[in-house]
PAGU-689645 format. One line per 5 residues: number of its first residue (from 1); for each residue y, x, z of C-alpha. Coordinates in steps of 0.001 Angstrom, whole numbers, plus 524288, in hexadecimal, padded with zeros to 5 digits. Each point is the difference from the previous one (the first is absolute). Example, Ala and Ser with C-alpha at 12.3 -4.5 7.8 and 13.67 -1.06 7.14 Angstrom:
2
1	7EE6C 8300C 81E78 | 80D70 8055A 7FD6C
//
This chain:
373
1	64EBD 4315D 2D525 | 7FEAE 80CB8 7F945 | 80BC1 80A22 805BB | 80179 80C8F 7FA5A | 808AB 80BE8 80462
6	80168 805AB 7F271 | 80685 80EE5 7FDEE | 7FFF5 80B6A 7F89D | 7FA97 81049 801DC | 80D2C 806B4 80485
11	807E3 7F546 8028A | 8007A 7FA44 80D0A | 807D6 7F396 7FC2B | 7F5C2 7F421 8010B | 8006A 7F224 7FAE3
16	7F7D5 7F3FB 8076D | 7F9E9 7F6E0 7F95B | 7F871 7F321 801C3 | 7F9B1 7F7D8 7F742 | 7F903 7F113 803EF
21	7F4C1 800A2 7F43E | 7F360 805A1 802F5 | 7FEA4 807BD 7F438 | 80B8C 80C8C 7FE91 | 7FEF2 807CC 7F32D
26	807C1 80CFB 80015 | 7FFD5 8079C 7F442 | 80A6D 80568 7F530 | 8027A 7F457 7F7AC | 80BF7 7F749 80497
31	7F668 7F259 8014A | 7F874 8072A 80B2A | 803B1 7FA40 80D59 | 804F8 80CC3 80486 | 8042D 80888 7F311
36	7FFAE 80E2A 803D3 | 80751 805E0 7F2B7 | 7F95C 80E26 7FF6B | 7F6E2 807B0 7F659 | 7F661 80210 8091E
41	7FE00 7F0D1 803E2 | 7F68C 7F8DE 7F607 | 804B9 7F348 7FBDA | 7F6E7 7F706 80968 | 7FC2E 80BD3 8098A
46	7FAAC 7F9A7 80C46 | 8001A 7F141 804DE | 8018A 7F9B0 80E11 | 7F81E 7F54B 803D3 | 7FDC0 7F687 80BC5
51	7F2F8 7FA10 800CB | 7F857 7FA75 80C49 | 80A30 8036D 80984 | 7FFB0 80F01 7FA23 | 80930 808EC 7F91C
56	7F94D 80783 7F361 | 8056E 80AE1 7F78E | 7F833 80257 7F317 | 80373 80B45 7F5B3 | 80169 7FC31 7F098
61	8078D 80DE1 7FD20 | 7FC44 80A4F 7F741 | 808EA 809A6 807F1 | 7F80F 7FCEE 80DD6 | 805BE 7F838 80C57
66	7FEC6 806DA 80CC7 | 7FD95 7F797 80CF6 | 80234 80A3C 80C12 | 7FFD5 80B02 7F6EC | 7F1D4 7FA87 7FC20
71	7FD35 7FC06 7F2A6 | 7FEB5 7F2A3 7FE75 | 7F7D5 800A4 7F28E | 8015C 7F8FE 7F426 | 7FCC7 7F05E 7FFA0
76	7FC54 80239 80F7C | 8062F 7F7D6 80942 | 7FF8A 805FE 80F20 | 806A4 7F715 80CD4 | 80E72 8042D 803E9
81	803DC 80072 80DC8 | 80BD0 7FF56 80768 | 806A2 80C2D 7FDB4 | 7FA30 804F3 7F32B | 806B9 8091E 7F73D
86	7FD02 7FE8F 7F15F | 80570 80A5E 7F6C9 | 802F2 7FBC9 7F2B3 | 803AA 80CC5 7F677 | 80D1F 80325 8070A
91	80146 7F488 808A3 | 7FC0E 7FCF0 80E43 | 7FBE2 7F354 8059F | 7FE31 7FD13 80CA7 | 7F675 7F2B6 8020C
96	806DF 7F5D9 80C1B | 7F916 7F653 805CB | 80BFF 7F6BF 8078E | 7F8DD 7F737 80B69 | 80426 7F130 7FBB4
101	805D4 7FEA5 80DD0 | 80A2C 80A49 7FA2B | 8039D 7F95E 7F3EB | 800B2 7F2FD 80775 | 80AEB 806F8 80A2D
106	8083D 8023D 7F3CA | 8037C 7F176 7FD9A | 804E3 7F56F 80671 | 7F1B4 7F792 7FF0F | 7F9FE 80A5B 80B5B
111	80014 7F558 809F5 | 7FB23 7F4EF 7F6D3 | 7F445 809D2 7FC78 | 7FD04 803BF 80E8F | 8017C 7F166 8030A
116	7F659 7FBCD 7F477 | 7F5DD 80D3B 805B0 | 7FE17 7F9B4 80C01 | 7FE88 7F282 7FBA2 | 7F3D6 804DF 7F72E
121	7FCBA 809E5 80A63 | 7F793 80835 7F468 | 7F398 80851 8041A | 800E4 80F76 802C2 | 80067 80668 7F325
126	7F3B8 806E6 7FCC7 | 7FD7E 809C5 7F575 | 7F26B 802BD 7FAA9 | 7FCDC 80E74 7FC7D | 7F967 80058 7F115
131	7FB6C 809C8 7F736 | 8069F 80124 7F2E7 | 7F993 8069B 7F544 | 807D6 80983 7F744 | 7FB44 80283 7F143
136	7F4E6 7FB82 7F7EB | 7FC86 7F217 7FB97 | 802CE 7FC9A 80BB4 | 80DD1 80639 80349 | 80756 7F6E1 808D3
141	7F47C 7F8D6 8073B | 802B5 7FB21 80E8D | 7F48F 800C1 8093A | 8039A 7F97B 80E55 | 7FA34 80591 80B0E
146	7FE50 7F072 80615 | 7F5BD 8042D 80994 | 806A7 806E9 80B16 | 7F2A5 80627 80449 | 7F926 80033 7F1D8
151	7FADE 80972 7F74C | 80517 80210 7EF15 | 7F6CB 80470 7F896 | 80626 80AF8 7F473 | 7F5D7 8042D 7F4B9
156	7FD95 80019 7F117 | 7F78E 7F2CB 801FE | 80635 7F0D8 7FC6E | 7FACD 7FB2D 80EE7 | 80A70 80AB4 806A7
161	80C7E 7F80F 80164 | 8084A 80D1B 7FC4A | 7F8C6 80358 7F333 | 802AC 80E77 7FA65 | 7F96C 7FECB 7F090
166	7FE88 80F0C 7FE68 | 7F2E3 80864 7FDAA | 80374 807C2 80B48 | 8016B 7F686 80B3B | 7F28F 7FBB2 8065E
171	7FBCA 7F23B 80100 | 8038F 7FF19 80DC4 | 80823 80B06 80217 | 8089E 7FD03 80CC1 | 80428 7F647 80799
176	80CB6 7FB6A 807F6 | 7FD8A 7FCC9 80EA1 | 80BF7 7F88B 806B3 | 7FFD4 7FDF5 80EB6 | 80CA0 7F984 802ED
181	80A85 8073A 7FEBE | 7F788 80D32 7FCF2 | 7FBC2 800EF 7F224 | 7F590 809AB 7FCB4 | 7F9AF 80619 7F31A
186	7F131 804EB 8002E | 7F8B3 804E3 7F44D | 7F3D5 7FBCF 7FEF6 | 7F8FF 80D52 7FA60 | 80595 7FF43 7F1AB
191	7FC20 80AF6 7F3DD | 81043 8041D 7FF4E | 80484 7FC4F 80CD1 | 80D90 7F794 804B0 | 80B04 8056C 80094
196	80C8B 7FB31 80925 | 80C18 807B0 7F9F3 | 7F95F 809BE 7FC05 | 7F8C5 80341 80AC8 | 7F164 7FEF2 8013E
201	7FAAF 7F49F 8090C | 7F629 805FD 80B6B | 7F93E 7F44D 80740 | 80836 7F40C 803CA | 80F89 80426 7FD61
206	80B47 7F6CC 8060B | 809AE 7FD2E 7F4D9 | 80F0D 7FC07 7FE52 | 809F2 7F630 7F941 | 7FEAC 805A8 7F1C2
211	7F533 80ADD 800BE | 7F995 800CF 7F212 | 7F213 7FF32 80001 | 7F88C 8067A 7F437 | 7F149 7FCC7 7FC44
216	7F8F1 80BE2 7F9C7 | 806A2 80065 7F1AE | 7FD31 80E8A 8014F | 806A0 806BF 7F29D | 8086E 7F4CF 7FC74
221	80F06 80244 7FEC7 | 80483 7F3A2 80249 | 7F8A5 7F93B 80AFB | 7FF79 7F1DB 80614 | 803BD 7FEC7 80AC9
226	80123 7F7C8 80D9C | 80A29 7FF3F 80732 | 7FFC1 7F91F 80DA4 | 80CEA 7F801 80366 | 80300 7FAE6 80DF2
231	80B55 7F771 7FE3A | 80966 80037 80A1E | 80676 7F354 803F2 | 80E7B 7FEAC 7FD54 | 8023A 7FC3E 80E28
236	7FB36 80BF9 80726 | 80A3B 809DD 80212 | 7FFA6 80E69 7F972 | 7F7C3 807E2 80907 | 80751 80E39 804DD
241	80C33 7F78C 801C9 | 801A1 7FF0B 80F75 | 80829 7F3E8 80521 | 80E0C 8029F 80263 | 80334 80366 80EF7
246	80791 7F5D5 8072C | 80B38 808D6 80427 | 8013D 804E6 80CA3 | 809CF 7FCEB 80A7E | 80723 80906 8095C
251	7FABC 801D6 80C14 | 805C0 7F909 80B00 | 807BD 80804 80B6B | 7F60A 7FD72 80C99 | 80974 7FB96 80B9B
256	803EE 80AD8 80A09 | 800D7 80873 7F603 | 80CD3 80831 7FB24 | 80351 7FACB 7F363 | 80812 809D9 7F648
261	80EDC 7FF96 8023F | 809E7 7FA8D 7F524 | 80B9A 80607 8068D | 805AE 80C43 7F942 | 80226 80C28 80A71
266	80EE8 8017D 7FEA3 | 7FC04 81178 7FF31 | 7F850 7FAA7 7F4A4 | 809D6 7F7AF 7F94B | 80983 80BAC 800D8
271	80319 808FC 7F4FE | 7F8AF 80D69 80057 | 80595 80AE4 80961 | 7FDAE 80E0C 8044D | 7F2EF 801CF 80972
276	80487 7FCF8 80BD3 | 7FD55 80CB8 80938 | 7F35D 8016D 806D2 | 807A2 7FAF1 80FEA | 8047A 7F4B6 7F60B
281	7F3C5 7FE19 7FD6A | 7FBB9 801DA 80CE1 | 80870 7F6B3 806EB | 7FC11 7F3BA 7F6AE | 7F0FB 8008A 8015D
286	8010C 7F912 80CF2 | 808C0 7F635 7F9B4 | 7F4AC 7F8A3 7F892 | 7FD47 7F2A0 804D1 | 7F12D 8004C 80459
291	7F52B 7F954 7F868 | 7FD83 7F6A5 80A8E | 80CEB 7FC6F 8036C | 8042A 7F0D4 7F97A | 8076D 80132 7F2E1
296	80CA7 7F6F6 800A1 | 80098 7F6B8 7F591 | 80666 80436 7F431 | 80D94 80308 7FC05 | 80822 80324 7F4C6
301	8010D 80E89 7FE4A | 80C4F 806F9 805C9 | 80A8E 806D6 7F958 | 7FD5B 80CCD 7FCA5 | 8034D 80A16 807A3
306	80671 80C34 7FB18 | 7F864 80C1C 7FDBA | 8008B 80A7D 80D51 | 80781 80B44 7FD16 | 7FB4B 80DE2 7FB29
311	7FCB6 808AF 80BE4 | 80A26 80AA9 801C7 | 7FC11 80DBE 7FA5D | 7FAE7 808AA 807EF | 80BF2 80847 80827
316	800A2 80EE6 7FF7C | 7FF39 806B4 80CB0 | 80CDB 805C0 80547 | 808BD 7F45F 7F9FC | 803A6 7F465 807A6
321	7FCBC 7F316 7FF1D | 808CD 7F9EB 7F4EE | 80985 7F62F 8064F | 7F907 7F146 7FFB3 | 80F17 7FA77 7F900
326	7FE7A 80953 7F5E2 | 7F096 7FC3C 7FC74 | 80412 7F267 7FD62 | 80B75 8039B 7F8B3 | 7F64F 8082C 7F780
331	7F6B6 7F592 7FD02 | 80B8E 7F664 7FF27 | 80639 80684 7F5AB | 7FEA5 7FD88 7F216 | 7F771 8083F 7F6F4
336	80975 8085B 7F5E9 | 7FE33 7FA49 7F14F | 7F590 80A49 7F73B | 8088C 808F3 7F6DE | 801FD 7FA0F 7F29A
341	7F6EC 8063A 7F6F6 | 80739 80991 7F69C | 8021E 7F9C8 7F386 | 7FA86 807E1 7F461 | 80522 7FF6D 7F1C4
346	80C32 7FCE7 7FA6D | 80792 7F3AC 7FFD7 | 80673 7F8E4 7F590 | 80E15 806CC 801D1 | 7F7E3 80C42 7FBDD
351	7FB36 7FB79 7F5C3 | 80BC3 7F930 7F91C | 8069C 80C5A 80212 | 7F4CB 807BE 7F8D8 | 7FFC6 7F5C4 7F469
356	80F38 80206 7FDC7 | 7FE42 80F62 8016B | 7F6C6 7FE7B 7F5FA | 806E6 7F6B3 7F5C0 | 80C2F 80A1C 801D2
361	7F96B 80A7B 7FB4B | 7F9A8 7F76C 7F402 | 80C22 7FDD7 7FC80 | 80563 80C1B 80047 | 7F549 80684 7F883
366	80282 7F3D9 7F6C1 | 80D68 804BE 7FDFE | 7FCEA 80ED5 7FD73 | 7F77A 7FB83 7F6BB | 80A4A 7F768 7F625
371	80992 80B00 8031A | 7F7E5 80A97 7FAF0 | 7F98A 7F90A 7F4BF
//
């Protein structure tokens, strides 16, 4: 299954899509498989295909298809991997590769698939790293790398398995040297050289998934090339992806200790107050329970308790001490209302009486005026 996050420069509104052939064509006309309606889009610009277990993206534009803001090339066909992004004149693709256990999670047959799996109990997929030849006669070829400590032989000459037809490649130019895992490039003291993108090659150089590899061709534009492809297998998980961390439980309270009390201090629960005076102060310090001492078990908070009074204001010296009956009475006593705020403006008794001061006088002056006329 081909699945395609499709979207455009600017926007950043995407649309999924999935398609169960093995051969997508996106382009401008309406019969492509995905039509992407734009003046900048050709009318067959690129194609998507599945062969062998791989995913392929060749170029048939005039306008140029970019694969990781590399130019694929006209009528060149280079391996997509997970993850890809493929610009297409204004739009953005972005190349998925869905593990089958993922689609099979989605419907109801999961169990009657994982049931069927370990009835057949299928070998460890394996995927074998090839060469893949890019322009020329030749464009499209697929070299495998069978030999997991073997050498490939690269040169102008029909007995090298990846044969480069062009004046400026030697008959045996360079050759591919896989140990395992490691895959390795040496040149084997050609006229032009070998290039691996676009650096020189110096001795025996270790090479990646989808290095490009460039015999001699010294002053031609357009040159073939070879790119290496490791395929990765669909079951191995993304590397730079750490699992997920099982969460964590709370520590446990060890036993002896003092565990963290629930009950609400009742000076706490209280509304705020003045700051009590410094022999206040002084006289509840030794109050505290100490840290050793057994915490009873836990009760429902008391009632608040009213706030202390203010402390009296300082006296003056030569006046007695005000009577205790006539403190309380003080504080008893109800605070006096604030003033009412002087009104400002005129009501609406002034300003009827205005309106008919003023219509008396229009009609007065009305009157002088038919008199006189």
């Amino acid at each position: 299954m081909i699945h395609l996050v499709v979207g455009a420069k600017g926007i950043e509104e995407e649309r999924e899509l999935s398609f169960d052939q093995n051969i997508v064509k996106i382009g401008r006309l309406k019969e492509n498989d995905l039509p992407l309606p734009a003046a900048n889009v050709s009318r067959v610009h690129c194609i998507i295909t599945f062969e062998n277990g791989e995913y392929y993206i060749s170029d048939s534009s005039s306008n140029g298809t970019l694969l990781n803001g590399e130019i694929v090339g006209r009528n060149r066909r280079l391996p997509l991997r997970h993850g890809d992004r493929i610009e297409i004149g204004d739009f953005l693709i972005r190349f998925v590769i869905q593990d089958a256990h993922e689609e099979f999670e989605k419907t109801t047959d999961f169990l009657q698939a994982k049931f069927a799996e370990l009835l057949v109990q299928p070998k460890a997929e394996t995927r074998i790293p090839y060469l893949l030849i890019v322009g020329g006669p030749t464009n499209g070829t697929r070299v495998e790398l069978l030999d997991e400590t073997g050498e490939t032989l690269m040169g102008r000459t029909p007995d090298c398995p990846v044969q480069i037809p062009s004046p400026t490649v030697s008959k045996h130019h360079a050759r591919i040297i896989r140990r395992g895992a490691i895959i390795e490039v040496e040149d084997l003291g050609s006229s032009n050289g070998t290039c691996v993108n676009g650096q020189p090659v110096q001795g025996i150089q270790p090479i990646q998934d989808r290095d490009e590899i460039i015999l001699g061709q010294q002053g031609i534009a357009d040159p073939i090339k070879i790119v290496l492809s490791i395929p990765v297998p669909l079951t191995e998980q993304e590397p730079g992806i750490p699992p997920a961390a099982p969460p964590v439980a709370p520590p446990k309270a060890e036993t002896g200790a003092e565990a963290p009390s629930t009950v609400m201090d009742p000076k706490m629960a209280a509304p705020a107050a003045a700051p009590p005076s410094p022999e206040t102060a002084k006289s509840d310090a030794p109050a505290a329970a100490p840290p050793t001492a057994p915490e009873p078990p836990p009760v429902p908070p008391p009632a608040p308790e009213p706030p202390p009074p203010a402390p009296p204001p300082p006296t003056v010296k030569g006046a007695g001490p005000e009577p205790k009956a006539a403190a309380e009475s003080k504080s008893s006593a109800p605070k006096a209302p604030p003033p009412e705020e002087v009104k400002t403006g005129m009501g609406a008794l002034e300003w009827i009486i205005i309106g008919v001061g003023v219509l008396a006088v229009i009609a007065v002056v009305a009157v002088l005026v038919i008199y006189l006329v």
